[in-house]
N, C-alpha and C positions, 0 to 999 in steps of 0.2 A: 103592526098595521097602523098606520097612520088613520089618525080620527075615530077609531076605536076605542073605547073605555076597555081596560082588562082588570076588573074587580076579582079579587083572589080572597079565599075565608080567611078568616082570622087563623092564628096560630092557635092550637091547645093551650091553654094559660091553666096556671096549676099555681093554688094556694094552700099553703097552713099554716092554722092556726093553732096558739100551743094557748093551754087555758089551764092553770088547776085547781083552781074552785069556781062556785057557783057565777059567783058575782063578775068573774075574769070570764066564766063561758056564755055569759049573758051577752058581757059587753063585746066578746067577739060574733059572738051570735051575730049582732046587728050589723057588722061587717063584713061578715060570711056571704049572708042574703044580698047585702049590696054587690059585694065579689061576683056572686050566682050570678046575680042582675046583668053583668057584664060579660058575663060568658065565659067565668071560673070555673076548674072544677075545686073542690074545698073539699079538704078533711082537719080534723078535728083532733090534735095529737095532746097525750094529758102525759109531764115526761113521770116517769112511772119511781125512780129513784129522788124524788124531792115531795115533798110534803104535798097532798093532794086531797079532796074531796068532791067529789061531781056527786051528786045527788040525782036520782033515778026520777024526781020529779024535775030537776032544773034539766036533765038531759031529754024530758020530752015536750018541755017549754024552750027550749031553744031550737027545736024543728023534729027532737027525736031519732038526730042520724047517732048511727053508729061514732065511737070515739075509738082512739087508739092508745095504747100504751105503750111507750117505748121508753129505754133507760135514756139518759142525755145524751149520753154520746150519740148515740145511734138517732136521734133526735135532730143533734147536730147535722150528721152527715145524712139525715134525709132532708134535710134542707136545700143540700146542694143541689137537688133537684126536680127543686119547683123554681116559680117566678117570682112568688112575693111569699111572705111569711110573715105575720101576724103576730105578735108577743102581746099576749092581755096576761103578761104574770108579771109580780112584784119587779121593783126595781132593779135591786140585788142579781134577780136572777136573770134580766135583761142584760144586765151588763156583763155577767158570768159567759150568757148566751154569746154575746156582741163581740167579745174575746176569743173562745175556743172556735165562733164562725171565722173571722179573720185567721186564724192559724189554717183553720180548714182549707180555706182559698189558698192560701201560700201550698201549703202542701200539695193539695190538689190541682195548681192553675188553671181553676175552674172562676165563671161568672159568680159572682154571687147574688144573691136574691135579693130583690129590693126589701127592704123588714119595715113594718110599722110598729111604732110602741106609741105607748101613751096613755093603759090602762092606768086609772088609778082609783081610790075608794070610793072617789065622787064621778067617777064618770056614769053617765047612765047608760040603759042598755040600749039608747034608740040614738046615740050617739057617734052619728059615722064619722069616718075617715078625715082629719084636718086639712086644711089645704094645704098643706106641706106634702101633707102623704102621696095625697090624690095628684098633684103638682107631679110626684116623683115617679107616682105612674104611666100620668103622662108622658113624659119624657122618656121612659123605658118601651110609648106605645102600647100602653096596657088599655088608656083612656083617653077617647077622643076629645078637642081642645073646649068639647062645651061643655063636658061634663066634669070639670076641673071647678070646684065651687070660687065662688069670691070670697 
C-alpha cells in the first residue's frame, strides 16, 4: 500500500550471559537489565566444568533469576543460538571461548552471535556495554541508532 507505514514487532532477541564468580555475575548483571531494557530475553549460564563460585547472596543481588549450569562444550554450542552472548569471565577463558565458537561456526555454517567481552577486576557492576559493543549491536539491528552511546 502506498502511503502506509507497516510497522512489524521486533524479532525475539535472545542473550547469554556466562559469569563464574561473583564479581563477573555482577558486572554482567548490569548488562543483562540493559539487554532486558531493549527487549532481550537473558539467561544466565555459569560453565559448570571450569572453576566457579556464584554465591546465594550475589545471585539474589543481581535480580535473583535462576542460573544455569552447563559443561563448556554444551555452553559452546548453546551459543549458537542466541544473538549476542556476553563473556564477563577471565581472559584465558574468553579466548578458550573465542576459539572453540569459531570452530563451532565452521562446523555448523551457522551465524554466530555477536559476543561482548571486556570484564575485568576493575570493572564495576553499573558498567554498561562500550561503544564498540553497543556499535556492534547496532549494526546486527539489536539497537536503534540513538541508543548507540558516544
Amino acid at each position: 500500500m502506498i502511503g502506509d507505514t507497516f510497522t512489524s514487532p521486533l524479532p525475539n532477541r535472545t542473550a547469554m550471559l556466562v559469569a563464574a564468580f561473583d564479581s563477573q555475575l555482577k558486572w554482567a548483571g548490569a548488562i543483562r537489565r540493559e539487554l532486558e531494557s531493549k527487549g532481550f530475553a537473558c539467561r544466565v549460564i555459569v560453565p559448570s566444568d571450569i572453576r566457579h563460585s556464584i554465591s546465594p547472596g550475589q545471585l539474589a543481588d543481581s535480580g535473583g533469576g535462576a542460573v544455569t549450569y552447563l559443561p563448556w562444550t554444551e555452553l559452546v554450542a548453546a551459543s549458537l543460538q542466541v544473538d549476542v552472548v556476553v563473556l564477563a569471565i577471565q581472559g584465558p577463558h574468553v579466548r578458550r571461548f573465542c576459539h572453540d565458537l569459531f570452530d563451532a561456526v565452521q562446523l555448523s555454517d551457522t551465524v554466530p552471535p555477536i559476543t561482548i567481552t571486556g570484564w575485568s577486576a576493575s570493572s564495576g557492576p553499573s558498567r554498561p556495554p562500550g561503544r564498540a559493543q553497543a556499535t556492534a549491536l547496532h549494526r546486527r539491528g539489536h539497537l536503534p541508532p540513538d541508543e548507540v552511546p558516544s
